[in-house]
MITI-872656 format. One record per atom (N, C-alpha, C): residue in three letters; x, y, z. Coordinates in steps of 0.2 Angstrom, whole numbers, plus 5000, padded with zeros to 4 digits. Layout:
alaXYZ
...
END
This chain:
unk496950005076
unk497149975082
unk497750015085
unk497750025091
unk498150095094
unk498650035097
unk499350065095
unk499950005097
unk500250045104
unk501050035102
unk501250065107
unk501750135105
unk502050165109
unk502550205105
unk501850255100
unk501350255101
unk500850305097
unk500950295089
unk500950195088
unk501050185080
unk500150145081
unk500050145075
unk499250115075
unk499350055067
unk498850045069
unk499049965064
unk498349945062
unk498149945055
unk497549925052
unk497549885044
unk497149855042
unk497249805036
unk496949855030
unk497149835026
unk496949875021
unk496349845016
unk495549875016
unk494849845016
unk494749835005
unk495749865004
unk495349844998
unk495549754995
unk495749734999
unk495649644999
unk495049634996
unk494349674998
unk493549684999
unk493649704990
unk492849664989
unk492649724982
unk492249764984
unk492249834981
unk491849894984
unk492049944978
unk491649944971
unk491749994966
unk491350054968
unk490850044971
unk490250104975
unk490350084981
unk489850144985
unk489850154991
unk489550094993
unk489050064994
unk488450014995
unk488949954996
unk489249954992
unk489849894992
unk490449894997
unk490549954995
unk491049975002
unk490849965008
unk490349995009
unk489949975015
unk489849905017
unk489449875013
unk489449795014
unk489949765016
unk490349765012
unk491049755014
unk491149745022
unk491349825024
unk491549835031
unk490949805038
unk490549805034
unk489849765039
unk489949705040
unk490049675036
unk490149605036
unk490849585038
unk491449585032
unk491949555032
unk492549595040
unk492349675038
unk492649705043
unk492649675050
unk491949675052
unk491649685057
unk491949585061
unk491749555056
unk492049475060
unk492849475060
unk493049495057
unk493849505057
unk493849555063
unk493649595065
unk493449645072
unk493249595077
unk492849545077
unk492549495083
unk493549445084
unk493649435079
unk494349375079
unk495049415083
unk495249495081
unk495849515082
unk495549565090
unk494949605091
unk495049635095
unk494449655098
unk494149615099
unk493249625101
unk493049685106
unk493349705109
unk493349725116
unk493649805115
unk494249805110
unk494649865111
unk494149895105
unk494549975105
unk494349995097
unk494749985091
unk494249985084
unk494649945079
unk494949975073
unk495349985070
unk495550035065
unk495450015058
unk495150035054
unk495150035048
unk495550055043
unk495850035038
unk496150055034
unk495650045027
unk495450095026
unk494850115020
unk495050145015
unk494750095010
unk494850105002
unk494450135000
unk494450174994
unk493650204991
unk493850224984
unk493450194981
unk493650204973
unk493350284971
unk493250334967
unk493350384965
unk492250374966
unk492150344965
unk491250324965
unk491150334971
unk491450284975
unk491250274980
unk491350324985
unk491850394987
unk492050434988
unk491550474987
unk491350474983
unk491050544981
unk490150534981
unk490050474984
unk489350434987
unk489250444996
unk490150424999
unk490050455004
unk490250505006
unk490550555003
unk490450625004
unk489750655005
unk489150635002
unk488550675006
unk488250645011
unk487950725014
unk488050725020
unk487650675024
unk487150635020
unk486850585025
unk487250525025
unk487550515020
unk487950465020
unk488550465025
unk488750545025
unk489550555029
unk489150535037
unk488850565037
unk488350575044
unk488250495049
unk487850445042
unk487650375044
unk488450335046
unk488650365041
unk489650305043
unk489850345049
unk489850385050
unk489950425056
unk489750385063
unk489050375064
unk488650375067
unk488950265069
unk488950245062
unk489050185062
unk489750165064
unk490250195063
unk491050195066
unk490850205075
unk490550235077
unk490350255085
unk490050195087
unk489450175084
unk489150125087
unk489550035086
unk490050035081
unk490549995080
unk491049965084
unk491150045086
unk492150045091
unk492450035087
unk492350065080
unk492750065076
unk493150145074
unk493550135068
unk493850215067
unk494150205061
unk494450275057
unk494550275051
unk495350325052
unk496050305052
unk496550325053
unk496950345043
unk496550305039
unk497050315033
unk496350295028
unk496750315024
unk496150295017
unk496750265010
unk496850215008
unk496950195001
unk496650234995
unk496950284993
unk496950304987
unk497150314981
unk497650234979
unk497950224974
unk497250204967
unk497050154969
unk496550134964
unk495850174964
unk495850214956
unk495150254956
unk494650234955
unk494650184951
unk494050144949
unk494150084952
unk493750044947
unk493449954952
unk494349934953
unk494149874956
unk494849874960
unk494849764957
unk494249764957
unk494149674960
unk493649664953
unk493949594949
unk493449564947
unk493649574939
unk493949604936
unk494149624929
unk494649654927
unk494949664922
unk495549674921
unk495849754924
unk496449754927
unk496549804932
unk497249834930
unk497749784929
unk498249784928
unk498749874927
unk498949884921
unk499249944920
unk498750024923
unk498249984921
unk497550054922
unk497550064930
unk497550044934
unk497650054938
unk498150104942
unk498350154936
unk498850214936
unk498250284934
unk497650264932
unk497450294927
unk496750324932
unk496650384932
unk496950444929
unk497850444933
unk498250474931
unk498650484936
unk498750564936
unk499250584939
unk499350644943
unk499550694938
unk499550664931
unk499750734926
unk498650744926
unk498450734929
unk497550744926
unk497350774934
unk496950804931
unk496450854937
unk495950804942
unk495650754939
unk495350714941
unk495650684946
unk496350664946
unk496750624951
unk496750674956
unk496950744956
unk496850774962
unk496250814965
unk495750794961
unk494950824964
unk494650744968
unk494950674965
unk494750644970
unk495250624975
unk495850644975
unk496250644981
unk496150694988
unk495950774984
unk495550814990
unk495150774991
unk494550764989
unk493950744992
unk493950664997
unk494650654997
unk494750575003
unk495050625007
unk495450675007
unk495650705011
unk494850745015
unk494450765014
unk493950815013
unk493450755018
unk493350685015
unk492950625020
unk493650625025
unk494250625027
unk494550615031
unk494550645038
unk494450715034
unk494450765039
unk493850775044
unk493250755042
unk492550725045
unk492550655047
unk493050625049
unk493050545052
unk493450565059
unk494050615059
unk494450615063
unk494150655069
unk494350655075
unk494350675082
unk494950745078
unk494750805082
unk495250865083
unk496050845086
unk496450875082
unk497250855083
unk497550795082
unk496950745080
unk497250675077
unk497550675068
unk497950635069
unk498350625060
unk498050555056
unk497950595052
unk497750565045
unk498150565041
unk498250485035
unk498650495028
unk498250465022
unk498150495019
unk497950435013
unk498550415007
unk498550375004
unk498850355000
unk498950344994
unk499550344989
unk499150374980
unk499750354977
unk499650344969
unk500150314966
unk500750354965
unk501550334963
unk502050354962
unk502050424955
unk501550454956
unk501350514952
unk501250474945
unk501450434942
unk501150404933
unk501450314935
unk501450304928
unk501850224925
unk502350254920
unk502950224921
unk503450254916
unk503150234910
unk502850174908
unk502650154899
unk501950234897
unk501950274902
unk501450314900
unk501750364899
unk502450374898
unk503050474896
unk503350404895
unk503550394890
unk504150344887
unk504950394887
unk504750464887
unk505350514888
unk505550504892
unk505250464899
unk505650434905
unk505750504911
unk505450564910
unk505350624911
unk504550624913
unk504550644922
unk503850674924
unk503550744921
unk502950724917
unk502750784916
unk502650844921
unk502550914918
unk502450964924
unk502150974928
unk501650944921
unk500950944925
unk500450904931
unk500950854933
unk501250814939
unk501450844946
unk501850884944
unk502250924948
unk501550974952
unk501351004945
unk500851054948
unk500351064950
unk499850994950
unk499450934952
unk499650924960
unk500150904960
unk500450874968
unk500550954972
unk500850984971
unk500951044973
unk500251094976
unk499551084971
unk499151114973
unk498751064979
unk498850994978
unk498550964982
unk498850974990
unk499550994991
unk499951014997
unk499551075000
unk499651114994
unk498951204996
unk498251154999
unk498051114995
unk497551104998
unk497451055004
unk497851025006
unk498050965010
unk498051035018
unk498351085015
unk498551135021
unk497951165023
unk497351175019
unk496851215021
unk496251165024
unk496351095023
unk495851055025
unk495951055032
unk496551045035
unk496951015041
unk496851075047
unk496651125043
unk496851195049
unk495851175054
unk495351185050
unk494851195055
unk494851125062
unk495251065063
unk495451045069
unk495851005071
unk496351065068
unk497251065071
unk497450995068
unk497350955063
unk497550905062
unk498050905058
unk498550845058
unk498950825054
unk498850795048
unk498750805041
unk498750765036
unk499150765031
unk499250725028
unk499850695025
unk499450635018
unk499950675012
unk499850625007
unk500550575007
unk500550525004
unk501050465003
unk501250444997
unk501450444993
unk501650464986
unk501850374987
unk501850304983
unk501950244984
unk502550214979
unk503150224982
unk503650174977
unk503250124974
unk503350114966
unk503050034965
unk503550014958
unk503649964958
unk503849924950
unk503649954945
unk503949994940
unk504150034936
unk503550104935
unk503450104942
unk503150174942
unk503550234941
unk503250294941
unk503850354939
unk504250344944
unk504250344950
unk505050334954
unk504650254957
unk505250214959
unk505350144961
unk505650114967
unk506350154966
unk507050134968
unk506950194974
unk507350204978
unk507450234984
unk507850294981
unk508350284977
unk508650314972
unk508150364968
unk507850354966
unk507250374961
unk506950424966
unk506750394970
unk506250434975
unk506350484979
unk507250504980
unk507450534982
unk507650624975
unk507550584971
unk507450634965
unk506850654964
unk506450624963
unk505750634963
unk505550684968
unk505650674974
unk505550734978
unk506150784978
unk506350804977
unk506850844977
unk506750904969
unk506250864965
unk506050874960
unk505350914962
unk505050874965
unk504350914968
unk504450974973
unk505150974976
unk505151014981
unk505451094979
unk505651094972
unk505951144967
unk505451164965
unk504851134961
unk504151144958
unk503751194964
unk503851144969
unk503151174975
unk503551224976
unk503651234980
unk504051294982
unk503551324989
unk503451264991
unk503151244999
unk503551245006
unk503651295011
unk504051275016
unk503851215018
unk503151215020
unk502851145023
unk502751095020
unk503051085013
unk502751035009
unk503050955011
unk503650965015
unk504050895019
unk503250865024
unk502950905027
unk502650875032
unk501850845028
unk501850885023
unk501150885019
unk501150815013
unk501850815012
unk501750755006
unk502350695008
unk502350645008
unk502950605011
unk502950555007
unk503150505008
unk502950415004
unk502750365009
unk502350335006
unk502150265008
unk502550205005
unk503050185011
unk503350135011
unk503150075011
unk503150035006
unk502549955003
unk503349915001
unk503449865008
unk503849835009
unk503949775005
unk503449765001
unk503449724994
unk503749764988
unk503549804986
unk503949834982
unk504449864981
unk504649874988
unk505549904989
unk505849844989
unk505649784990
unk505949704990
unk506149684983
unk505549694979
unk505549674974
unk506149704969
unk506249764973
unk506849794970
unk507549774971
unk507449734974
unk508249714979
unk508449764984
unk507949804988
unk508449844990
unk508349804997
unk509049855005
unk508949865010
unk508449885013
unk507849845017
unk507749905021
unk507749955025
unk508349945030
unk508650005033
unk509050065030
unk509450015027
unk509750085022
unk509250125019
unk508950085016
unk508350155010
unk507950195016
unk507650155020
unk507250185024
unk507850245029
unk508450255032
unk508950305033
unk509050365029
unk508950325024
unk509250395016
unk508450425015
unk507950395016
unk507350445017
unk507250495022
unk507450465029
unk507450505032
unk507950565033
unk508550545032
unk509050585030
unk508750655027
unk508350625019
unk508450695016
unk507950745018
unk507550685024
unk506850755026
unk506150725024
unk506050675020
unk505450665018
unk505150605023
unk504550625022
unk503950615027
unk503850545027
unk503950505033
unk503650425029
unk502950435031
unk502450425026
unk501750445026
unk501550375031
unk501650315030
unk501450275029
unk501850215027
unk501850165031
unk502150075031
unk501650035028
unk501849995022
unk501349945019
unk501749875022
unk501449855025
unk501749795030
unk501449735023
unk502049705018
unk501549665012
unk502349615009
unk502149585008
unk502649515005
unk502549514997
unk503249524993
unk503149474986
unk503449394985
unk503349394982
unk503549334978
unk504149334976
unk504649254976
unk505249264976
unk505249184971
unk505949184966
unk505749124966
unk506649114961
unk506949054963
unk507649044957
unk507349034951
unk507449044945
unk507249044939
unk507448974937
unk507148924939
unk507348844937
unk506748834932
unk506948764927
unk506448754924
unk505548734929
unk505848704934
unk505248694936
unk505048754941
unk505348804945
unk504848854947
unk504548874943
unk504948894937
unk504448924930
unk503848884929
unk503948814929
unk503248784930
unk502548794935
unk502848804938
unk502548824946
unk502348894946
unk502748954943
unk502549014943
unk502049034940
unk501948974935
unk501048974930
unk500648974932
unk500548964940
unk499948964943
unk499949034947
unk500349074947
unk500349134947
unk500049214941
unk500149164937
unk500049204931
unk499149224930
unk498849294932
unk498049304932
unk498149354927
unk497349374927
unk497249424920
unk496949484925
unk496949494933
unk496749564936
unk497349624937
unk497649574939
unk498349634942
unk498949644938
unk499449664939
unk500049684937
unk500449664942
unk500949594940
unk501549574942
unk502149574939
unk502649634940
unk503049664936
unk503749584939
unk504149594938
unk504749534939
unk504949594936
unk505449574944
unk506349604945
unk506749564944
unk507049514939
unk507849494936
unk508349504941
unk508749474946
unk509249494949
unk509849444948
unk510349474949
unk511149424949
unk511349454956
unk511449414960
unk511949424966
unk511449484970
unk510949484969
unk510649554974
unk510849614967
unk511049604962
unk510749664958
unk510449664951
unk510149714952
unk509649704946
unk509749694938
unk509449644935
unk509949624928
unk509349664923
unk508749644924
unk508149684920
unk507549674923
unk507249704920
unk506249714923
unk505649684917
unk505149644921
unk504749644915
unk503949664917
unk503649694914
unk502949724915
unk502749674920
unk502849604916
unk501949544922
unk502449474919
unk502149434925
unk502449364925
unk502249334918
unk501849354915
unk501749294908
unk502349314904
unk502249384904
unk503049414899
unk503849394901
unk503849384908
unk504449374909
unk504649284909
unk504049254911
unk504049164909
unk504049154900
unk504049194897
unk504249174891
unk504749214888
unk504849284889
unk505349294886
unk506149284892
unk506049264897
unk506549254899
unk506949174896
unk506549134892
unk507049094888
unk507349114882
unk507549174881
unk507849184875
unk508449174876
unk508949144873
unk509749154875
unk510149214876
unk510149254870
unk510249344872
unk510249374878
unk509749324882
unk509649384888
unk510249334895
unk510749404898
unk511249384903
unk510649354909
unk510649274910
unk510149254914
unk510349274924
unk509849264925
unk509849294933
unk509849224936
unk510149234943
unk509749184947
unk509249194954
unk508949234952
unk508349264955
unk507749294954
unk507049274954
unk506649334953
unk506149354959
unk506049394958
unk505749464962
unk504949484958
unk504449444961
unk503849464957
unk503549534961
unk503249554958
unk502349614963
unk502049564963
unk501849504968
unk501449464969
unk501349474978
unk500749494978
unk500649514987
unk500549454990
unk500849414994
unk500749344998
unk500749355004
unk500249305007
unk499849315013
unk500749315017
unk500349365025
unk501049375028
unk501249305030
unk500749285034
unk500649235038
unk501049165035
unk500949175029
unk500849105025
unk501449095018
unk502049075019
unk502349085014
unk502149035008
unk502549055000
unk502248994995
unk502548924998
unk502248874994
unk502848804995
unk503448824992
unk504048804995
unk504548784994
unk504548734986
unk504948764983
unk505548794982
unk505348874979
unk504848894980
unk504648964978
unk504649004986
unk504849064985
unk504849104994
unk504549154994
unk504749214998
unk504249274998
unk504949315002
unk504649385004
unk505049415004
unk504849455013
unk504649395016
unk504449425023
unk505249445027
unk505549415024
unk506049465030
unk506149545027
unk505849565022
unk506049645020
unk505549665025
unk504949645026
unk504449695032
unk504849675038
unk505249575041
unk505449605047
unk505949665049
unk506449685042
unk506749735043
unk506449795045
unk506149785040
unk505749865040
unk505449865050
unk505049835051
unk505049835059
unk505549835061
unk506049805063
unk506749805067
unk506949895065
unk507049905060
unk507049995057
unk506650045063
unk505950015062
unk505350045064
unk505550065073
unk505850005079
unk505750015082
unk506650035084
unk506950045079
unk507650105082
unk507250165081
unk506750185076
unk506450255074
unk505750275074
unk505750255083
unk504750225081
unk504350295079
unk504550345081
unk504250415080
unk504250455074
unk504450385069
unk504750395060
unk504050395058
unk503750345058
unk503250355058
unk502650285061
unk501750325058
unk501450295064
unk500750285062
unk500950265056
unk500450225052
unk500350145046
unk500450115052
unk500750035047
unk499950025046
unk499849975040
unk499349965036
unk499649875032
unk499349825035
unk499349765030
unk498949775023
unk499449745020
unk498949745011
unk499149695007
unk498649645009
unk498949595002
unk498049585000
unk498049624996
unk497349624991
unk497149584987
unk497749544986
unk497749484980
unk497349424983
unk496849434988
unk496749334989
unk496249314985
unk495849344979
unk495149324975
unk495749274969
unk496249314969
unk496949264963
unk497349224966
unk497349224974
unk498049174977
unk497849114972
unk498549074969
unk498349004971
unk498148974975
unk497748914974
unk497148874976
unk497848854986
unk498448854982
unk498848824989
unk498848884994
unk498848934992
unk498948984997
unk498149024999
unk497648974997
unk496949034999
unk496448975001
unk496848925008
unk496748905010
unk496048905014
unk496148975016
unk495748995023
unk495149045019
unk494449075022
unk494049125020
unk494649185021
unk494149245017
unk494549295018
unk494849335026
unk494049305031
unk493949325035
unk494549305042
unk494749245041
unk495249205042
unk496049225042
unk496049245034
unk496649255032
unk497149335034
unk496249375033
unk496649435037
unk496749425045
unk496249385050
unk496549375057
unk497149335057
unk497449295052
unk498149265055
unk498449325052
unk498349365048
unk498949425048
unk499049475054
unk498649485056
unk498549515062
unk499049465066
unk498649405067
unk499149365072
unk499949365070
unk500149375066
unk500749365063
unk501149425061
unk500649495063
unk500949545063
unk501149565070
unk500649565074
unk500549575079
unk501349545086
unk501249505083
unk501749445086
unk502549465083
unk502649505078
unk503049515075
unk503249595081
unk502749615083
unk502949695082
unk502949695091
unk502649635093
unk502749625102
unk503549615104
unk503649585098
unk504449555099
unk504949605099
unk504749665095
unk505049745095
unk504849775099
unk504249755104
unk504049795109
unk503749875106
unk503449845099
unk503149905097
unk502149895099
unk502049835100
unk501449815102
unk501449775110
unk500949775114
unk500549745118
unk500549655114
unk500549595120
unk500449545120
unk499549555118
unk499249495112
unk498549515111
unk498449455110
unk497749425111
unk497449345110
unk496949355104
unk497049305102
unk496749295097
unk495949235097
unk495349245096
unk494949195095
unk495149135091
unk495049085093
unk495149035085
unk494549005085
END
């Protein structure tokens, strides 16, 4: 969806399951397509497209590239970004830490990251920008030395050479996004300013500022406790590319006996919900996933918080009941940021993935519902910054 200011705004389809192409597809036929009839029937619609490592490499050939081609045209649809964090299945079985796996110390990570770059470059119109998006280079629990391998560095490095040679045959602009997340190799803003600074001694890229940047995921910089306008300033300051805005809410809650009660209905066996521990807005400790941190944060040893900070992705639209919260004013900032520096970047992307696990309270509506009140309730956020058009909504 083409905003104003030359920002574009799409959901991200990995909500959908789609471990293959077939699925993939499915997916966008169906769920895309009435989520298209509800937000913008009339205009053209943007896709934010997932593809697991199977299904990439299913539609890479050519009849395949050719039909989604063909089908994006007779849709009024478009493909501006691809999610390339999750390689394999995404939905439906245990996902959790694996979900880092292969990562960026492995060849495999960067042959199926060209190759989204490679479907990307055959989706887009001449001169138009493309980003895909991909994990924080590893998971700290994988180098316990707390040190990125090199082979990380020169993984990422080669992917920039190849990012550079995709983009030249029609002048386009493409950009990987490297994703702060909860105890990934880098997290914090701090982190992440080392982490490239690190990478940019390795490459030894003039262009590598424009070729590789981060994907800012407003739920996991929250969960951090941090600012968004500060961190988001100190990025820009040091030069690095915001690839991409993940416009996405976590979970917040006081650590009482009873929300721990209540946080039980949180606790799934797909994903990874790390808890940030804070005292006063600062951080006291971290734990991998909420079952871990609902039991061992009763030990007496531990200096207690009174706050926590899940990776639980909550609809934007729809905060939890009280006295649990979410952490929607991190994305209002991040927009307030956006429209003092709207030319930062021009690629926002909604992602809350998690609706097959909401609670039964917050997964109220079909999926197809859930993501048009996000739109409603993005859209309405970003009119208010005059970074979008007044838009109506079917009900």
């Amino acid at each position: 969806m083409k905003l104003l200011q030359n920002i574009e705004l799409a959901y991200c389809t990995n909500v959908h399951r789609g471990s293959t192409w077939e699925e993939t597809f499915h997916a966008l036929n169906t769920y895309v397509l009435e989520v298209k009839k509800l937000v913008c029937p009339e205009d053209q619609f943007a896709i934010g497209l997932r593809l697991s490592a199977n299904a990439a490499k299913s539609l890479a050939k050519r009849e395949n590239l050719l039909a989604f081609q063909k089908w994006l045209h007779d849709q009024n649809c478009y493909v501006f970004t691809i999610n390339g964090f999750p390689y394999g299945n995404f939905h439906g079985e245990r996902v959790k830490e694996q979900v880092y796996r292969p990562d960026w110390t492995k060849t495999d990570r960067l042959e199926y990251t060209i190759l989204l770059f490679e479907i990307l470059e055959n989706l887009l119109q001449p001169g138009e920008e493309g980003s895909v998006s991909t994990l924080p280079a590893s998971f700290k629990e994988f180098h316990p030395a707390n040190e990125i391998p090199l082979s990380a560095f020169e993984n990422l490095s080669q992917c920039a050479l190849e990012i550079e040679r995709i983009k030249q045959t029609k002048g386009l602009d493409l950009h990987l996004g490297l994703e702060p997340e909860p105890l990934g190799s880098f997290e914090t803003t701090q982190e992440t300013l080392s982490f490239f600074e690190q990478l940019s001694k390795h490459a030894g890229n003039e262009n590598l500022s424009n070729l590789i940047g981060v994907n800012y995921d407003c739920c996991h910089l929250a969960v951090e406790y941090e600012n968004a306008s500060a961190g988001l300033d100190q990025l820009k300051q040091a030069g690095i590319r915001l690839s991409k805005l993940h416009l996405s809410s976590a979970l917040k809650a006081e650590p009482t006996m009873e929300n721990r009660k209540t946080l039980q209905s949180f606790v799934e066996e797909v994903y990874l919900h790390q808890v940030v521990v804070g005292r006063e807005g600062n951080i006291v400790r971290r734990h991998k996933d909420l079952d871990i941190a609902l039991k061992e944060e009763i030990q007496e040893e531990y200096e207690p918080g009174d706050e926590w900070r899940i990776h639980f992705h909550v609809p934007l639209h729809a905060s939890p009941k009280e006295p649990l919260g979410d952490t929607k004013n991190h994305v209002l900032d991040t927009l307030d940021w956006l429209a003092m520096n709207p030319s930062a970047c021009r690629h926002l992307e909604m992602e809350t993935y998690t609706w097959e696990v909401l609670p039964s309270e917050l997964q109220t509506l079909d999926v197809v519902e859930q993501v048009a009140k996000e739109y409603e309730w993005t859209l309405h956020a970003l009119q208010k910054r005059e970074l979008a058009k007044p838009a109506s909504f079917k009900k």
